[in-house]
C-alpha positions in Angstrom: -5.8 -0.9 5.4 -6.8 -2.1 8.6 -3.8 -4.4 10.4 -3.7 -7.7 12.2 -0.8 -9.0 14.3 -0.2 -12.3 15.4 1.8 -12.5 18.4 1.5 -15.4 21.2 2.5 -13.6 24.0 2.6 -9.4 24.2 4.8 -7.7 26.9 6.5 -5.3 25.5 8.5 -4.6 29.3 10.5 -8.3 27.5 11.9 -6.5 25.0 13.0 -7.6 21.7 10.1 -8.3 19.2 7.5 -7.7 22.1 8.9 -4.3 22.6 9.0 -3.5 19.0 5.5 -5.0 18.2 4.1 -2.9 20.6 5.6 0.3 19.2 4.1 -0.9 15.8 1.0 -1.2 17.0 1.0 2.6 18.7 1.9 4.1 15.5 -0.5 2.2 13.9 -3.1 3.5 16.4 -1.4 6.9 15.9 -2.2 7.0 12.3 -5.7 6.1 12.3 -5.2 1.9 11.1 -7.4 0.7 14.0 -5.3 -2.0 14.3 -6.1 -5.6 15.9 -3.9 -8.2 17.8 -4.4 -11.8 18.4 -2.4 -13.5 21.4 -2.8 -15.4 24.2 -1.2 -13.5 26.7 -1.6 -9.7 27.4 -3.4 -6.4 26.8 -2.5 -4.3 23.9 -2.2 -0.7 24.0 -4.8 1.8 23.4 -6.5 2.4 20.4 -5.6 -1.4 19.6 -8.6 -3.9 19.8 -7.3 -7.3 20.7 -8.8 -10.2 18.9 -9.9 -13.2 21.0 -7.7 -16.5 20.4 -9.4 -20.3 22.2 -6.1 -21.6 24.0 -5.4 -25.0 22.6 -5.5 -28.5 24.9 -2.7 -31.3 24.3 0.9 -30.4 23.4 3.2 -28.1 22.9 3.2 -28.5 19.2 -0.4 -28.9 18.9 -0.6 -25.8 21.0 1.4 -24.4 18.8 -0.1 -25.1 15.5 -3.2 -24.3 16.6 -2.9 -20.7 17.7 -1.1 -20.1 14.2 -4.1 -21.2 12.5 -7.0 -20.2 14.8 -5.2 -16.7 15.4 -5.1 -16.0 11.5 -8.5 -17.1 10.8 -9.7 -14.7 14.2 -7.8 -11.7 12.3 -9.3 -12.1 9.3 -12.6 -12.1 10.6 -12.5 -9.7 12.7 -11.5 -7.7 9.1 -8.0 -7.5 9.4 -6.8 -6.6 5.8 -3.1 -7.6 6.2 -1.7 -10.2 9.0 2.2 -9.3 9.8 3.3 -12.6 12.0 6.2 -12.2 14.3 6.4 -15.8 15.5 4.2 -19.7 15.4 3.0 -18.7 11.9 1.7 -21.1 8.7 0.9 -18.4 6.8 0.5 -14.7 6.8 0.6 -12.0 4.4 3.6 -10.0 6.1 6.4 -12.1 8.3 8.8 -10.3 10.4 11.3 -12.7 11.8 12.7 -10.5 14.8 14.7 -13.1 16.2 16.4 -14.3 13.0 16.2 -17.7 11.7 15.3 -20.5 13.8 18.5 -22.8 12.8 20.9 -19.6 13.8 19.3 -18.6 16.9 19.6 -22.0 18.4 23.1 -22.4 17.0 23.6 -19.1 18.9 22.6 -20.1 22.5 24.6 -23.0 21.6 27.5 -21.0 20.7 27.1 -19.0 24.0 27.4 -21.9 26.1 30.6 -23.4 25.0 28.9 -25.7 22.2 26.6 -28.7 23.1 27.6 -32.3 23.1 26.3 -35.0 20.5 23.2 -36.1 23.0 22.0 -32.6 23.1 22.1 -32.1 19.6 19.9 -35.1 19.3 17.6 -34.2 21.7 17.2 -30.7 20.4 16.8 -32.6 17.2 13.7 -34.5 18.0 12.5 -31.6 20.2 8.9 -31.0 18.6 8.7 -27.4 19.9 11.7 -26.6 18.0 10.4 -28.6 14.7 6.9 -26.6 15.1 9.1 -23.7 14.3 11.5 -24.8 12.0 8.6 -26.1 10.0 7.1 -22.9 10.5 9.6 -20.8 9.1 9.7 -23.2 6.0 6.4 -23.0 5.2 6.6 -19.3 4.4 9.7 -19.0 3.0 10.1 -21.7 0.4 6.9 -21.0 -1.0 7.6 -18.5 -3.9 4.2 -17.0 -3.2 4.6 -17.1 0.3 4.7 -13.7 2.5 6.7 -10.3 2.2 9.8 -11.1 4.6 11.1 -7.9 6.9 14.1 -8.5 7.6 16.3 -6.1 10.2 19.5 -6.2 8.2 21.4 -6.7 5.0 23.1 -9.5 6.7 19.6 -11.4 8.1 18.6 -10.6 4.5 21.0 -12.6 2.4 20.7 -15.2 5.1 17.1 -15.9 4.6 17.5 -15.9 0.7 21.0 -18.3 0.7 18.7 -20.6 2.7 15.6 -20.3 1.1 15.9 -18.8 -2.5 12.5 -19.0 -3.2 12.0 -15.9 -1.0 14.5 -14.1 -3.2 12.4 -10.7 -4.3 9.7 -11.3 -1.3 12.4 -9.8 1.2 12.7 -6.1 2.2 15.3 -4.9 4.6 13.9 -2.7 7.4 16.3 -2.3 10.4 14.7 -1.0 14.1 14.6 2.3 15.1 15.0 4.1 18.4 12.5 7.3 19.8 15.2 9.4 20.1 13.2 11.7 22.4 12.0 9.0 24.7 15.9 8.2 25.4 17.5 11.6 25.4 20.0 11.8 28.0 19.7 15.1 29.3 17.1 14.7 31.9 18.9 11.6 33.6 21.9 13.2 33.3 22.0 14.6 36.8 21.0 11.2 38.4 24.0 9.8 37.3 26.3 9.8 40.9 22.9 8.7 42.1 22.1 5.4 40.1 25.7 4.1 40.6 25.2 4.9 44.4 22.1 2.6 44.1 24.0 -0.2 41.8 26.4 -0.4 44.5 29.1 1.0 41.5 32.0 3.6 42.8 31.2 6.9 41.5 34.0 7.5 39.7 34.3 3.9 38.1 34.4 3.5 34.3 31.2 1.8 33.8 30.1 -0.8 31.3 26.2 -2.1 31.1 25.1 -5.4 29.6 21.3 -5.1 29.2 19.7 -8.8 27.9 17.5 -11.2 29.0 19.7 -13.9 28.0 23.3 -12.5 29.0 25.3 -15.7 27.8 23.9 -14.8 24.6 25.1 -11.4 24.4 28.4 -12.6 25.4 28.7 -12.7 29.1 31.0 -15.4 29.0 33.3 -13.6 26.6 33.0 -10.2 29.1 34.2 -11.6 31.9 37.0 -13.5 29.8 37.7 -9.9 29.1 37.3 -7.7 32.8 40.2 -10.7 33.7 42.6 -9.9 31.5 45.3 -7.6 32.7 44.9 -4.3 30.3 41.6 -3.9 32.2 42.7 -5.0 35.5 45.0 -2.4 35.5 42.8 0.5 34.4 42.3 3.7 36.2 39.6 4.1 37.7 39.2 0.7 37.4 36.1 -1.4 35.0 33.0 -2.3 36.4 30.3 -4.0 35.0 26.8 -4.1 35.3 24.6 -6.7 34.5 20.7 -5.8 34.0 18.2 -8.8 32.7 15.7 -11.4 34.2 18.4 -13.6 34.4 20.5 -12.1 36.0 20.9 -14.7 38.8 23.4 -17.1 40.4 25.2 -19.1 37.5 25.9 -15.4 36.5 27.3 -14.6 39.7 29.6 -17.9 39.7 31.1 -17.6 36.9 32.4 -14.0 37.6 33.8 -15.6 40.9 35.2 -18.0 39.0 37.1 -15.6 36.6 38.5 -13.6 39.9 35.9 -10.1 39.3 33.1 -10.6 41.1 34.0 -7.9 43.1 33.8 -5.5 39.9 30.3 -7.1 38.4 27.2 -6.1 39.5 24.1 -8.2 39.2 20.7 -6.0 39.3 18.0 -8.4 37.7 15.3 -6.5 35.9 14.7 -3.0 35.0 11.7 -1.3 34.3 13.6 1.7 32.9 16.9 1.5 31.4 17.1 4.8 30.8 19.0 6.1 34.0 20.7 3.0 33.7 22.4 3.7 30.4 22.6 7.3 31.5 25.2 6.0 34.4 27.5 4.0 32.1 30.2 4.9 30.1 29.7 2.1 27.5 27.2 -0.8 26.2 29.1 -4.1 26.0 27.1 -6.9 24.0 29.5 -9.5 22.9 26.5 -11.0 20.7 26.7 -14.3 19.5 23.2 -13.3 17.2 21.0 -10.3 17.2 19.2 -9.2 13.6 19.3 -5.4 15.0 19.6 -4.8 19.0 17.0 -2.8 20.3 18.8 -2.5 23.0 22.2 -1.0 21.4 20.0 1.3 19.4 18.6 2.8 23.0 22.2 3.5 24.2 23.2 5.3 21.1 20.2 7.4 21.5 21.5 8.1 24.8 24.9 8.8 23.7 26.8 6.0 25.4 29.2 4.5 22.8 27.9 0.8 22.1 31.3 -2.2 21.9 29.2 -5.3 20.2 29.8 -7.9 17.4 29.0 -7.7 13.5 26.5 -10.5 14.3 24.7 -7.9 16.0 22.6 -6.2 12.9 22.8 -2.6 14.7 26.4 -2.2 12.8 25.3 -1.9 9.6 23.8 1.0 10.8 26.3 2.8 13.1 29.0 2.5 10.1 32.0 2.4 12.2 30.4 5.4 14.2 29.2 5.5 17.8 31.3 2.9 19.3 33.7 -0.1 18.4 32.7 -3.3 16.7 34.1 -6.6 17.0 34.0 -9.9 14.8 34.6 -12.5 17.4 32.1 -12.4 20.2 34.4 -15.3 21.5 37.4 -12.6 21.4 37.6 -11.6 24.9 41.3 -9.5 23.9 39.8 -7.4 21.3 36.5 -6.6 23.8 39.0 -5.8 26.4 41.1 -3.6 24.0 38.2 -2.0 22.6 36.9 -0.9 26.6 40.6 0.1 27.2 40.6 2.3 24.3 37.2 3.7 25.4 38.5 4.9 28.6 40.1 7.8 27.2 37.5 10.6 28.5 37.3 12.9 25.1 37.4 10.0 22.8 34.7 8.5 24.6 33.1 11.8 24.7 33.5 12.2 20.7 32.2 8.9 20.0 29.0 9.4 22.4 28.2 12.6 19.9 28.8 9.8 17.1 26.5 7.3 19.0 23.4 9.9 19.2 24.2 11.0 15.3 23.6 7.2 14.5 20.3 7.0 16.5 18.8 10.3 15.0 19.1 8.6 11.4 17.2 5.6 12.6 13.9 7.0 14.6 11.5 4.9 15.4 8.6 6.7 13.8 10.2 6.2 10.6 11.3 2.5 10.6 7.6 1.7 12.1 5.9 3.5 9.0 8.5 1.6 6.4 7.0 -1.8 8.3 3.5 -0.5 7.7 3.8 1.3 4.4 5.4 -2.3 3.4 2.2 -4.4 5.1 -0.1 -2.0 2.8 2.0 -2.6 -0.1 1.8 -6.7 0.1 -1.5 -6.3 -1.5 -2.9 -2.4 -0.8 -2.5 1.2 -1.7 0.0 2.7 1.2 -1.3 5.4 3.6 1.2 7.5 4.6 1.2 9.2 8.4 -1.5 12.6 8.4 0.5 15.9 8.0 3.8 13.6 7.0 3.7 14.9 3.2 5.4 11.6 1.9 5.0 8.8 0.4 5.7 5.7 1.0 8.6 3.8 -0.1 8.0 0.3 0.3 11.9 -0.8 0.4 14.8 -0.1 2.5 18.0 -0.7 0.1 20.5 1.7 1.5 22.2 0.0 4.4 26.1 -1.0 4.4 26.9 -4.8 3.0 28.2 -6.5 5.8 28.0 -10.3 6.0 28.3 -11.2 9.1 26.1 -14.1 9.6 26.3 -17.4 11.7 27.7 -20.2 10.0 25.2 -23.4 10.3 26.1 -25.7 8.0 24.0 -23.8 4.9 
């Protein structure tokens, strides 16, 4: 099976389903599947040929529209055997929604901001970007012989078929995983005094991290709700939190001066490596309003800090009430600011970090990545498992914890 994947824009330093396509296309590479990728924007990593797309004239829709067909069409004749589509898809053979559906990723950011008023709603409404993609997203899911669907949890997975049952039986549940030796905290662990000398961060502060791109969505609001409230006022040595993202920038920084902790949030903007970053905290907060399966929480398990997120955040199904604390609310600044107070205890902190890197060594990366392409080969070809691996190929991930806890969007 050779491998095709459609992706407007690669840079996998973004994160999220840029990050994760790019690790699918290495291991692809690693095991011999020459694979191709089509976009419009950036270079894909060796051993990957990318696969020349004509950028569209006129609008954003058109633009749109036409890279989903023309990109396809380029795959296939450059002999891709199986097209996986991550986004601006009409049809594939594989589709990996990393981002969830369209309706509850909007209603998300939404969410994060306080709600929207009635204009918005309409003007959201008649946006055509945002129609290109709902209409995408219908197009292969309500057609019974559309695509396999990937999704990243049991929760995204009984969304998708509740709102389109004609996907029922096309969807397989394949959650991220995390190299585990990439993010092993033992060689950044003697950098740690260091990095919180650099962040500005007393040395002896008990540390919380928010790593996103789009903090409100990960529950910034809903952080700083908490850092106010007078449990964690009152802690000793007192909370701090750092804020890592593109941005990172001055709303952030007013609204923490609004709340009365400014002096006890850090903004740092972008980093190329998190990993000394995560290896200075004491905790991952993500108050997330909507996240199929963090990559993000899954990197700070690996590195054995003890991750304090929502069930809406897919990663949960996976840490089992192990490696940290979850929350139901990401509006429910008490129990985030109960859950950091209980956190402060040094040895439980410490027991639950050794819980954290448990989690992350059941979810490597190497295997997820092989379930996504052992699943692409099985949409219509014999699987090929990895050289030397000595195993097959199950095509179906059916062992994760039921959870439910999806976004509400008027389904």
């Amino acid at each position: 099976m050779r491998l095709g994947v459609l992706l407007d824009r690669f840079d996998p330093a973004r994160g999220g389903a840029e990050a994760h396509t790019g690790a699918l296309l290495r291991r692809a590479a690693e095991r011999g599947l020459a694979p191709l990728l089509a976009t419009l924007e950036g270079s894909p990593p060796p051993g990957v040929t990318r696969v020349a797309v004509g950028r569209a004239r006129g609008t954003r829709v058109r633009r749109d529209r036409a890279f989903a067909l023309d990109g396809v069409k380029a795959l296939r004749g450059a002999g891709a055997d199986r097209v996986l589509a991550v986004r601006h898809a009409l049809s594939c053979d594989v589709y990996l929604p990393h981002g969830g559906l369209v309706a509850d990723a909007f209603a998300a950011r939404d969410a994060a901001r306080g709600g929207v008023t009635g204009l918005t709603t309409l003007l959201r409404r008649l946006s055509g970007k945002r129609r290109f993609f709902e209409d995408a997203e219908r197009a292969l899911l309500d057609d019974p012989k559309g695509p396999v669907v990937i999704a990243l949890s049991n929760a995204l997975a009984r969304r998708i078929v509740r709102r389109h049952p004609a996907a029922k039986g096309r969807v397989k549940v394949i959650p991220n995983g995390v190299d585990v030796e990439r993010f092993d905290p033992a060689p950044f662990a003697a950098g740690r005094i260091e990095t919180r000398r650099a962040l500005g961060v007393p040395t002896d502060a008990y540390v919380g991290v928010l790593v996103a791109h789009e903090p409100w969505l990960k529950g910034y609001g809903t952080l700083l709700k908490a850092l106010a409230r007078p449990e964690l006022a009152a802690l000793s040595p007192a909370f701090h939190l750092v804020v890592a993202g593109r941005r990172a920038g001055r709303d952030l920084r007013r609204a923490a001066a609004s709340r009365g902790v400014a002096a006890r949030v850090h903004l740092v903007g972008p980093v190329a490596d998190v990993r000394p970053l995560l290896a200075a905290a004491d905790v991952l907060c993500q108050a997330s309003y909507y996240d199929p399966c963090s990559l993000t929480s899954l990197e700070a398990l690996a590195m054995g800090v003890p991750v304090i997120t929502t069930t809406r955040n897919g990663v949960t199904e996976l840490m089992a009430m192990r490696g940290g604390i979850p929350i139901e609310d990401p509006d429910d600044a008490e129990g985030f600011a109960k859950a950091i107070e209980i956190l402060a205890e040094p040895l439980l902190r410490r027991q639950t970090s050794e819980d954290a890197r448990f989690v992350a060594r059941k979810n490597r990366s190497t295997t997820r990545l092989d379930q996504v392409i052992d699943a692409c080969a099985a949409a219509g070809l014999a699987p090929t498992p990895p050289p030397g691996s000595g195993r097959t190929s199950p095509a179906f991930v059916d062992d994760l914890p039921a959870a439910d806890p999806c976004l509400e969007t008027g389904a």
